[in-house]
C-alpha positions in Angstrom: -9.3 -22.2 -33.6 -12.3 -20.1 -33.0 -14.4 -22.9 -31.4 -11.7 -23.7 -29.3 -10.9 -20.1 -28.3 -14.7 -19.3 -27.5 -14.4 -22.2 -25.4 -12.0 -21.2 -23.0 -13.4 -17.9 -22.8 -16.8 -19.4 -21.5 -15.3 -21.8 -19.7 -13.1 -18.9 -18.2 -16.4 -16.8 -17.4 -18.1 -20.0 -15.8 -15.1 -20.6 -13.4 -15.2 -16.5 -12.3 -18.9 -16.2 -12.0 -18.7 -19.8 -9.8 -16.1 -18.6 -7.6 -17.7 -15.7 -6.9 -20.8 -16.9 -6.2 -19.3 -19.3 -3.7 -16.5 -16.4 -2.5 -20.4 -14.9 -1.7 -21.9 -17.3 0.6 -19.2 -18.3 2.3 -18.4 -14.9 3.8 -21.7 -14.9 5.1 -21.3 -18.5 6.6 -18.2 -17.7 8.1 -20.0 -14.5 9.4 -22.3 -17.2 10.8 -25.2 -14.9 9.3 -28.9 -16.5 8.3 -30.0 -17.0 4.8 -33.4 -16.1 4.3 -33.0 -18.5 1.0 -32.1 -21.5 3.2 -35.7 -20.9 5.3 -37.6 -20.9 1.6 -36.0 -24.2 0.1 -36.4 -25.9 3.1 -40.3 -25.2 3.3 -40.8 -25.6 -0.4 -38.2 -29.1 -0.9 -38.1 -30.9 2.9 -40.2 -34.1 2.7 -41.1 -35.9 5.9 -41.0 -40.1 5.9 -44.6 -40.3 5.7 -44.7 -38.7 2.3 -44.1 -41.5 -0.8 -41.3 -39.4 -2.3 -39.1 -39.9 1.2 -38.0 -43.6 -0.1 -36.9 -42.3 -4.0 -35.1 -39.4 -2.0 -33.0 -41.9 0.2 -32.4 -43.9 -2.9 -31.1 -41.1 -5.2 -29.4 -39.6 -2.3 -27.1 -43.0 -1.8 -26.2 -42.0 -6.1 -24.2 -39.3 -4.3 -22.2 -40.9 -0.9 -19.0 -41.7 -0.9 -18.8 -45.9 -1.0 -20.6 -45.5 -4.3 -18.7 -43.0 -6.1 -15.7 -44.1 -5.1 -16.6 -47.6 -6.3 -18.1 -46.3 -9.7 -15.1 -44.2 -10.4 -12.6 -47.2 -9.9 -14.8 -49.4 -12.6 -15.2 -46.5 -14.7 -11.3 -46.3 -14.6 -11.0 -49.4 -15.4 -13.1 -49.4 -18.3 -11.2 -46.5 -19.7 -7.9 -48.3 -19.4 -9.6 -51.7 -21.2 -11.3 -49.3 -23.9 -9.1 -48.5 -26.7 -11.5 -45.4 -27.4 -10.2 -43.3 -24.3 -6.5 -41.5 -23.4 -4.8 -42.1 -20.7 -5.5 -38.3 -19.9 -8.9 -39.4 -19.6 -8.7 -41.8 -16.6 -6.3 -39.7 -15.1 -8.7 -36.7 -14.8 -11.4 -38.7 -13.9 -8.8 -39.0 -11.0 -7.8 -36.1 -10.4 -11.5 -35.3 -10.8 -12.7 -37.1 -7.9 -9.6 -36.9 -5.6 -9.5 -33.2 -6.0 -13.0 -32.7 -5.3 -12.5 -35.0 -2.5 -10.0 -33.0 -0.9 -11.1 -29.5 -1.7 -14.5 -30.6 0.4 -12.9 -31.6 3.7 -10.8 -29.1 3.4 -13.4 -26.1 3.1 -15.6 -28.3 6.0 -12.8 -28.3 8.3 -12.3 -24.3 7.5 -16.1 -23.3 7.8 -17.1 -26.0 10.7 -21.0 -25.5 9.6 -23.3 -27.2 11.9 -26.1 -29.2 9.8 -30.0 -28.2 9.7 -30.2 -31.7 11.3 -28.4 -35.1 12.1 -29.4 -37.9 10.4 -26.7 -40.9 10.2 -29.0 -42.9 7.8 -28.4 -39.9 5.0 -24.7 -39.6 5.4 -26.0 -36.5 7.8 -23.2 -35.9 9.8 -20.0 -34.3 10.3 -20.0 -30.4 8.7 -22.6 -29.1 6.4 -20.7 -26.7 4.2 -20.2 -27.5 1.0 -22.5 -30.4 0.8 -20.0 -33.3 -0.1 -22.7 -35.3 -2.2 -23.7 -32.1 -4.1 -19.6 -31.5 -5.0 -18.9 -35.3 -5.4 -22.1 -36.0 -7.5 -21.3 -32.6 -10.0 -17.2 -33.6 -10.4 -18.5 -37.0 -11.4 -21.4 -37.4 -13.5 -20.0 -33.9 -15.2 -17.4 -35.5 -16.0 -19.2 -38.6 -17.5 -21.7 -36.2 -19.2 -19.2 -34.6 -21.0 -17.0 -37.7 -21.8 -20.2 -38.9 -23.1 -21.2 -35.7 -25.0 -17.5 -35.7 -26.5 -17.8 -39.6 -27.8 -18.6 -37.8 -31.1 -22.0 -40.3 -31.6 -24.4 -37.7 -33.9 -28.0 -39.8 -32.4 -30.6 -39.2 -30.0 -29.1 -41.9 -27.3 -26.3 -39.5 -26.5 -28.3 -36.7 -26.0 -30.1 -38.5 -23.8 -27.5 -39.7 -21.8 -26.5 -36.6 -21.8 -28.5 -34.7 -20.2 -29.9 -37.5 -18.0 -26.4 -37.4 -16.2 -27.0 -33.5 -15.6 -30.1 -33.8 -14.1 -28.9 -36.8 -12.0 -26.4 -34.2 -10.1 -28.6 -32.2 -9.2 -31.1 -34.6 -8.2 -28.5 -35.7 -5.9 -28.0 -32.1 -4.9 -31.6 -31.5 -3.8 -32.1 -34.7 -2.3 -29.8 -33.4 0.5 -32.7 -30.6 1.3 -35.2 -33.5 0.5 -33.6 -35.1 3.7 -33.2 -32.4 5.8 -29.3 -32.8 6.3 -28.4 -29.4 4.0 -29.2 -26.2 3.7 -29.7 -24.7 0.5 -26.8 -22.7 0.3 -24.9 -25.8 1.0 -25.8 -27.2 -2.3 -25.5 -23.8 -3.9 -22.0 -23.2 -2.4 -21.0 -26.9 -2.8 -22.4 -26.8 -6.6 -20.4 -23.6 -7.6 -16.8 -24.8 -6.2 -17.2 -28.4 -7.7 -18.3 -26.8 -11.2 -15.0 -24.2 -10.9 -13.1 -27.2 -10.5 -14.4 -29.5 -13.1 -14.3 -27.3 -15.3 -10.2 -26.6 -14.7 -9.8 -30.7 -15.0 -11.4 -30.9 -18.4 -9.7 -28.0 -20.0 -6.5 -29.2 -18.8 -7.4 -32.9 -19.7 -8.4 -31.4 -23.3 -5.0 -29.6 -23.1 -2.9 -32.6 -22.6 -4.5 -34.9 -25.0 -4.1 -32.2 -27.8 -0.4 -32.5 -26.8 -0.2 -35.8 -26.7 -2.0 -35.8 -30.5 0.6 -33.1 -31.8 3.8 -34.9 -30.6 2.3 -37.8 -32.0 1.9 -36.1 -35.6 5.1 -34.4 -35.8 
């Protein structure tokens, strides 16, 4: 009961602090004031197309657009309902994951109207900039992997692994968009904070329900 009440309590704290880090920038962005941040990351991350790291951007940048994460959710759905080791609650969070996410992002796009650091088509660089869509789609999903992989209970090395090769995906994803030249860096921050708030609510609740579900099934 401890673990589980330390739990919440960080996972309460994480969800705060996120919001209002995000709750932050977008006042400013809605103020339509200039981050001095944004200036930095773009001189220290923004690669040109002559430099050899261009291609592996555009190819871990892809890991985040929409046609691939929608695809890899609906296998990974799939798989969950053929697998005999996963809850229902389990493919329907990984759902309600992704759709919220999904939702939440246009919404706040619509709301903010952000015009891009630049328009590139190729990327998935165009429409709003704020939050960056591949940065909130990329966190809700391989999160949610990450931890469904942490919590498969497997004591070796290969799930560490996994693990944290899933987290650092993300955020390759994330900074990929700067890479590129289609965010700014409070895009990714902004877009990083609001999708980790809201992962973070699905897997509680999806804990919550499948501890129901285990307790009406012992009784």
């Amino acid at each position: 009961m401890k673990k589980v009440i330390f739990t919440v309590i960080v996972s309460l704290l994480i969800i705060t602090s996120s919001s209002i880090l995000f709750i932050e920038i977008a006042e400013e962005v809605w103020e339509e004031e200039s981050f001095y941040i944004d200036e930095i990351a773009n001189e220290i991350l923004q690669i040109d197309d002559t430099q050899s790291f261009h291609l592996i951007a555009t190819w871990i940048t892809e890991l985040g657009s929409v046609p691939f994460l929608v695809t890899t959710t609906i296998f990974l759905s799939i798989y969950f309902i053929l697998s005999n080791k996963y809850t229902r609650w389990t493919v329907m969070f990984l759902l309600v994951n992704m759709l919220g996410i999904s939702a939440i992002t246009s919404l706040l796009k619509m709301i903010f109207q952000r015009e891009r650091p630049a328009i590139f088509a190729q990327f998935d660089g165009v429409g709003y900039s704020f939050p960056s869509g591949h940065t909130t789609g990329a966190i809700a999903f391989y999160g949610f992997c990450a931890y469904v992989v942490w919590r498969s209970g497997k004591k070796h090395v290969g799930r560490i692994l996994l693990t944290l090769f899933l987290t650092v995906l993300a955020v390759m994803v994330a900074l990929s968009r700067i890479m590129l030249g289609v965010h700014y860096f409070t895009d990714i921050i902004a877009g990083a904070a609001i999708a980790t708030s809201w992962l973070i609510i699905c897997l509680l609740l999806m804990e919550w329900f499948t501890w129901k579900q285990k307790e009406r099934k012992s009784s």
